[in-house]
N, C-alpha and C positions, 0 to 999 in steps of 0.2 A: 630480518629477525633471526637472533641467534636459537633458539628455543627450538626445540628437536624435542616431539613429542608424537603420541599416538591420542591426540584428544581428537572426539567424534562429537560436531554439533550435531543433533537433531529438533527439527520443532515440525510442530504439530499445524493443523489450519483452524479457521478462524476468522478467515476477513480482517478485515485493516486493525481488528483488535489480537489476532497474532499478530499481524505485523510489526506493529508499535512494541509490542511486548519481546520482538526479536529485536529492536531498536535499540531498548532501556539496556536487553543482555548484551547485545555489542558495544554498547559501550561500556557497559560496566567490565567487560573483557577487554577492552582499551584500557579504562582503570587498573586492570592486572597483569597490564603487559601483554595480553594475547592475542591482542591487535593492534599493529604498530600502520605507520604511513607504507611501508613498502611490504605486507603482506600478515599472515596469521599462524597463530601455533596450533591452528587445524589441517588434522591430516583431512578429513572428511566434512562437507556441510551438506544434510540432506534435509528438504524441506517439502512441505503441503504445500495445495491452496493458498490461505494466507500467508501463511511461512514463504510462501514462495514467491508474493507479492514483496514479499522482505529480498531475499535474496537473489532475484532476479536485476533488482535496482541495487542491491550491495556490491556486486559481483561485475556489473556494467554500467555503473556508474559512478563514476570518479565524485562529482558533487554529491552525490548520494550517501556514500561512503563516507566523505568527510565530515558532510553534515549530520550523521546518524553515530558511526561507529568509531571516528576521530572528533569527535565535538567537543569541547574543551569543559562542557559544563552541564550539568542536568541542567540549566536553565536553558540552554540550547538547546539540548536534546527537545524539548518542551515547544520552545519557538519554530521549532523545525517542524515538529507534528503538529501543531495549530497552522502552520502554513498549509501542512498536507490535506490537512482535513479540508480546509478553505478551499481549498481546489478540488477537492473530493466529492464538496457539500455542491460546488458551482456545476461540474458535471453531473451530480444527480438530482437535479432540480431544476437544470434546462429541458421545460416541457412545452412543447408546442400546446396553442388552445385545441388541435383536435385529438392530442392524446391527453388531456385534462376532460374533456367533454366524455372519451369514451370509457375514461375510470372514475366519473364522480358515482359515486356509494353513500352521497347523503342521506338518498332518500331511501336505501336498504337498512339503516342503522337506526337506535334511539339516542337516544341524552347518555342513557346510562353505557350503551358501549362504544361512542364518539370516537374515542380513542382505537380502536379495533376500528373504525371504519377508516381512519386517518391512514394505518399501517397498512390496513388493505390498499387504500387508494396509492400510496407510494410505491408498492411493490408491482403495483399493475401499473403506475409510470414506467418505472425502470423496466420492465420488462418491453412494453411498447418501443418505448425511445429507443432501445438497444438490440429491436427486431425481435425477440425472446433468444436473443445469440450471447450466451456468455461472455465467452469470447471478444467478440467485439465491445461488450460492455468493458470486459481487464483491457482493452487493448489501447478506448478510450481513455478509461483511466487514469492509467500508468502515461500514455502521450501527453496527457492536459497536465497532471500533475508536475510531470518532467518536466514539460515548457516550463512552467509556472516556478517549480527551483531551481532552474538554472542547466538543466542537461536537455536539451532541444536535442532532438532525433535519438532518446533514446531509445526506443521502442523499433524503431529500424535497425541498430545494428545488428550482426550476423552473431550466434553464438558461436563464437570461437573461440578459444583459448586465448585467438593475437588480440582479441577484444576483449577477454576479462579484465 
């Protein structure tokens, strides 16, 4: 990329709704030339949490990249995130029957806040399922997802430079 600049991405977190939302700007920054196949006209990319869920698979993965920040279409961009999410929805809804038995909250709720017992009982899934380890929750994640688009072992490789 010829483009010699001092532009500073930053974003913010959010969960996979930053993420997505750094997706739409890379590529609309493909759109304007400031992201080509062989690099960007950023001096700087600093991310959160979410954001970081973006850039972590931007930066170490080649499928990732192509399919988010070189995607030839917003409709791609689009088919790319429903795939993600598909894989996102499969890893957080694989619940054993004995971590479903120890968050059901039917019988704490009524009719009227059904919905509040729903969001409770999902968040006491994912926590159970994932040990209450963050961590290993992103770690999951990002490995199931990868498989799933096409970059198998991303999550092992070493942060380095030779690997960006």
């Amino acid at each position: 990329m010829s483009i010699t600049s001092n532009l500073i991405w930053a974003s913010t977190g959010g969960g996979w709704r930053a993420m997505f939302a750094d997706v739409g700007y890379a590529n609309i920054f493909q759109q304007a030339d400031l992201f080509s196949s062989s690099g960007s006209a950023f001096k700087s990319i600093s991310t959160v949490s979410g954001g970081s869920w973006f850039s972590t698979q931007l930066f170490y993965s080649d499928e990732f990249y192509n399919r988010t920040a070189m995607a030839p279409s917003p409709e791609a961009v689009n088919d790319f995130v429903l795939e993600w999410m598909d894989s996102y929805y499969s890893i957080s809804t694989d619940v054993s029957e004995e971590t479903k038995q120890k968050c059901n909250f039917t019988d704490s709720y009524t009719e009227d806040n059904a919905q509040m017992a729903d969001t409770v009982t999902d968040f006491c899934q994912l926590l159970e399922t994932f040990n209450y380890d963050w961590a290993n929750f992103t770690y999951n994640m990002l490995e199931g997802t990868s498989n799933d688009y096409g970059s198998p072992g991303f999550v092992d490789l070493p942060a380095t430079v030779d690997s960006e």
